[in-house]
C-alpha positions, -999 to +999 in steps of 0.1 A: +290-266+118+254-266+100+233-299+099+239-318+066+198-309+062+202-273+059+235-275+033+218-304+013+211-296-023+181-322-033+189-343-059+153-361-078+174-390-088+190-399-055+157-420-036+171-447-060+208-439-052+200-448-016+182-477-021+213-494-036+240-481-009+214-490+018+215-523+002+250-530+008+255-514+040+226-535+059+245-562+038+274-553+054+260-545+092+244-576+091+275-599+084+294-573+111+258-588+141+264-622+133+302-623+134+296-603+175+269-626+183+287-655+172+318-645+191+298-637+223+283-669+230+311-695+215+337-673+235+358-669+205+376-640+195+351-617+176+361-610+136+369-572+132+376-577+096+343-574+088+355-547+063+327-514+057+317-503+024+338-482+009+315-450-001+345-425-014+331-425-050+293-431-035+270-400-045+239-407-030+225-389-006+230-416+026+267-415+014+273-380+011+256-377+046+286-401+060+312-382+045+297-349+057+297-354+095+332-377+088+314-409+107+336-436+117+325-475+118+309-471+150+286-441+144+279-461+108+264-489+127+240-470+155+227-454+124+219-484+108+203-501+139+184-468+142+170-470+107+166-509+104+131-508+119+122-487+092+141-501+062+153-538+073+130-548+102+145-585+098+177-572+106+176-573+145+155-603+143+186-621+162+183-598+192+147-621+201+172-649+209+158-660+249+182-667+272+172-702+285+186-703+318+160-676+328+132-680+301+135-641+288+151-621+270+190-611+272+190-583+293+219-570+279+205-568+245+182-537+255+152-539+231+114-529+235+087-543+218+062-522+196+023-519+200+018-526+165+051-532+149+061-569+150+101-567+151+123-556+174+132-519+184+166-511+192+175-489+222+209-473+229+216-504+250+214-525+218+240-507+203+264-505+231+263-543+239+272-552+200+297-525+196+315-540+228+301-573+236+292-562+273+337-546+273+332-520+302+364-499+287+343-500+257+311-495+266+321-465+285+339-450+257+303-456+232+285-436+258+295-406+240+283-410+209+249-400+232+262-374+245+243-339+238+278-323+223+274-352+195+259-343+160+233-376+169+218-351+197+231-316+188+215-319+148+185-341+160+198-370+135+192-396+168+174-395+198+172-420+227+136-414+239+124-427+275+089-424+293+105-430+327+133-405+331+144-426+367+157-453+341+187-459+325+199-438+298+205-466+274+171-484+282+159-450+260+146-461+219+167-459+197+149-434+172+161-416+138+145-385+134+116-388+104+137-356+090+164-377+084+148-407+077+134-394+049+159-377+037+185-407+036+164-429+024+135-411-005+160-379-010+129-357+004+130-331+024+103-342+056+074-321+056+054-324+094+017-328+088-006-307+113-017-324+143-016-317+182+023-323+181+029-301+153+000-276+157+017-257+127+009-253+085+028-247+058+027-214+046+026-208+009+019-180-020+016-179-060+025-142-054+060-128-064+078-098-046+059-073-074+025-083-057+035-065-026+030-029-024+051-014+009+067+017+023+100+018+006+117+018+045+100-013+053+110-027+019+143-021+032+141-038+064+127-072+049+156-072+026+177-075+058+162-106+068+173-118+033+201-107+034+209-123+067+197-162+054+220-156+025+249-148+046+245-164+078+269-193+069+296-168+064+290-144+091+291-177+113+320-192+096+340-158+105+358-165+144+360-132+149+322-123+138+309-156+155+325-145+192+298-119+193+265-132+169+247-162+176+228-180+149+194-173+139+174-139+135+142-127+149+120-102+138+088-087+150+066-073+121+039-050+134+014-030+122-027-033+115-044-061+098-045-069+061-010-048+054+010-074+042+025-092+074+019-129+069+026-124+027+060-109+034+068-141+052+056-162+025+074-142+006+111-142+025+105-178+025+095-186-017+127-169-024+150-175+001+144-216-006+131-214+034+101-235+044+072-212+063+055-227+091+024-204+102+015-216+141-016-219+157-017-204+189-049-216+202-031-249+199-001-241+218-017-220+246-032-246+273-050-234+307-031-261+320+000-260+339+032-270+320+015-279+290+019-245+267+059-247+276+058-285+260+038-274+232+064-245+225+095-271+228+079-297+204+077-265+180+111-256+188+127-287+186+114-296+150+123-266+137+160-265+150+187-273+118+159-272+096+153-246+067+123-232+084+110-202+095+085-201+122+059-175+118+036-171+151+007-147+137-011-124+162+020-132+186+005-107+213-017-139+221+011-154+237+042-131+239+025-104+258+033-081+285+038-100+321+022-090+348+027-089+385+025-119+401-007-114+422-015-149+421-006-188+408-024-178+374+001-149+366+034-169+382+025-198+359+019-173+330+054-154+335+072-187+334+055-199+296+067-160+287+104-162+300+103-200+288+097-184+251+124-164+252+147-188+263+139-209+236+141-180+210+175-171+221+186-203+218+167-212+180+193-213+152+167-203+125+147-174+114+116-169+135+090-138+128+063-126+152+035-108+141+010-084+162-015-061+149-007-036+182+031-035+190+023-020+224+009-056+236+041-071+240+063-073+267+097-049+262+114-079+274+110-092+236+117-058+220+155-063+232+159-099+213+147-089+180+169-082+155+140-059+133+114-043+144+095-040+110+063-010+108+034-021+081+017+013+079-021+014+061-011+022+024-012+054+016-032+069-016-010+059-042-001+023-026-038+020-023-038+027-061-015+001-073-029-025-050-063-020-062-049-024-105-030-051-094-059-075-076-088-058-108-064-066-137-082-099-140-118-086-145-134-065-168-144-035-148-173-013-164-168+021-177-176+038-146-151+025-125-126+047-115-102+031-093-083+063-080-115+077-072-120+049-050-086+046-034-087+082-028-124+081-010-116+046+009-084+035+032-084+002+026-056-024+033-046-050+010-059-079+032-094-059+030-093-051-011-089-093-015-122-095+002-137-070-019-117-084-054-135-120-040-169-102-040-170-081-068-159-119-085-185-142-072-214-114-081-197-107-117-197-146-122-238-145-104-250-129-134-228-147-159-215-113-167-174-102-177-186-066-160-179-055-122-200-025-117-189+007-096-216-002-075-205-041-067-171-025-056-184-001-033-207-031-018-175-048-014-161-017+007-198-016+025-191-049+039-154-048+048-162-012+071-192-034+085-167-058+098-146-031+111-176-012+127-176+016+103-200+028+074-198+050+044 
């Protein structure tokens, strides 16, 4: 079953839709507290009837989320304790009640206090203890709502977090992924910021599928990958197709700089309705022990039941061959290498490597891709086409002959941008309409330079 994120269809008009059905369930949760807290400590027989919102005819987000994953009461309820710090702080407000005989707080309420925030913060305990007002049949069959087979865990929707893994499970926060938070309560889809938990950036382009110039075989190839975000719900939807596929595709596109690699992922993901996420190695690789495997999991784990694709650019970085294990240094390497491709394996989405030399990495990866996708240097007429397409803009002078030029200089695309960019900035220099012959072949001067080459 996907996560109700990926199916979603985003709806403009729904942040206000979920204001009003949040409304009335936190209404409703909060008669359902006081009634159990009432009944715990007058010893009375606790009011069930505390009758749920009906949300059959509901079409806002938040309810369409319910009816999706078929909650019941219960699940309804952790939600809404996970959520309240963020939406109804005043909510759990009860839960600071001190238990006089020993001048703290009820153990059996769970809680943690914040650094900055000033109201309470669930944990799992929390929930438990006003779901079954400390009943041990109970409370042992709520455990399972925590469980990692549960759409809370197995869809990232909740989370109990702990700094000491020695205590408790239940002692862990309660916590509501921000994916979901904002999705059930603005209607928009969560879009991580860069930062040394998320060392990744969105990767964007104004440049349709026309913009591209490639061999028609490697056309072909892409269109798999296409093809395969289209389908994937059906293929995985088939018994007899799921026995043997797992979810998720991987690719390795290969080939030298500047041919079109990181703009065919942009690309895959403007029109497949995927979001691109380019990642920075030199963020995720640390010299210190442990640390690049933790990077890689955060990565991992935000990007599972999400519509992303992960691109890691100049994946030899990282992914490369292993070596023999000489020494602590190359034992520790090995592991961050066979810890990737566990976590590949196991990532429901799309993710795409790319490597300038395909000969760097380590045959172990060859075997899990699912494409292996060549971007040769254009050849002479490719060249051609790319170089109309980027000059259509400018006014080039009477001299200029552009097949002349891609015929004399193997240039890829990446490389004819940087020239374009030149030829622009001097044309603009002289307050002039007019690139010259010899501005272009300035351009081309400097982009050999780079490469160690000359005319």
């Amino acid at each position: 079953m996907k996560s109700f994120e990926l199916i979603h269809k985003k709806q403009s008009s729904q942040g206000h839709s979920n204001a009003v059905t949040l409304s009335r369930e936190f209404n409703w949760v909060s008669k359902f507290i006081n009634s159990q807290m009432n009944s715990y400590f007058q010893a009375t027989d606790h009011i069930s009837e505390i009758n749920a919102i009906d949300l059959t005819n509901d079409e806002s987000t938040y309810a369409e989320f319910i009816k999706y994953y078929n909650f019941n009461i219960e699940e309804r309820i952790i939600l809404l304790i996970a959520m309240a710090p963020h939406v109804c702080p005043q909510l759990l407000d009860c839960f600071f009640l001190k238990n006089s005989t020993y001048a703290r707080s009820f153990t059996e309420f769970g809680g943690l206090k914040g650094t900055t925030h000033n109201g309470f913060l669930p944990t799992g305990e929390t929930t438990i203890f006003i779901l079954s007002l400390n009943d041990l049949m109970h409370r042992f069959n709520l455990i399972q709502y925590f469980a990692g087979d549960h759409y809370f865990q197995k869809h990232k929707i909740i989370t109990l977090e702990k700094d000491n893994s020695a205590e408790p499970q239940l002692s862990g926060k309660l916590v509501i992924s921000r994916e979901y938070l904002s999705l059930l309560t603005e209607d928009k889809v969560y879009d991580p910021a860069f930062s040394s938990e998320f060392p990744a950036s969105k990767l964007e382009t104004k440049l349709s599928w026309n913009d591209l110039i490639l061999e028609e075989t490697t056309i072909q190839q892409v269109t798999e990958i296409e093809s395969w975000i289209k389908l994937e719900l059906e293929i995985m939807n088939n018994p007899g197709l799921a026995k043997f596929i797992k979810p998720g595709y991987r690719s390795l596109f290969y080939g030298p700089p500047g041919t079109g690699k990181t703009l065919t992922a942009s690309l895959i993901g403007r029109y497949t309705g995927l979001t691109v996420y380019r990642i920075d190695l030199s963020k995720v690789v640390s010299k210190y022990i442990g640390e690049t495997e933790k990077n890689l999991a955060r990565i991992f784990d935000q990007g599972e039941n999400k519509n992303w694709i992960l691109f890691f650019d100049e994946a030899d970085a990282l992914f490369g061959k292993r070596t023999s294990t000489s020494d602590s240094k190359d034992r520790y390497a090995n592991q961050e290498i066979a810890y990737l491709l566990q976590r590949m394996e196991e990532y429901s989405g799309v993710i795409i490597l790319a490597t300038n030399l395909k000969t760097n990495m380590d045959e172990a990866f060859s075997r899990r891709f699912q494409s292996m996708i060549y971007f040769p240097m254009p050849k002479l007429e490719q060249r051609l086409q790319l170089w109309k397409i980027m000059f259509h803009a400018l006014k080039l002078d009477e001299e200029v002959n552009l097949r002349k030029i891609a015929q004399s200089y193997e240039l890829a695309g990446g490389s004819i941008i940087n020239v374009l960019r030149y030829c622009a900035l001097q044309s603009l220099a002289r307050k002039e309409q007019v690139v010259y012959y010899d501005d272009i072949i300035l351009g081309i001067q400097k982009e050999l330079f780079k490469e160690g080459k000359t005319l």
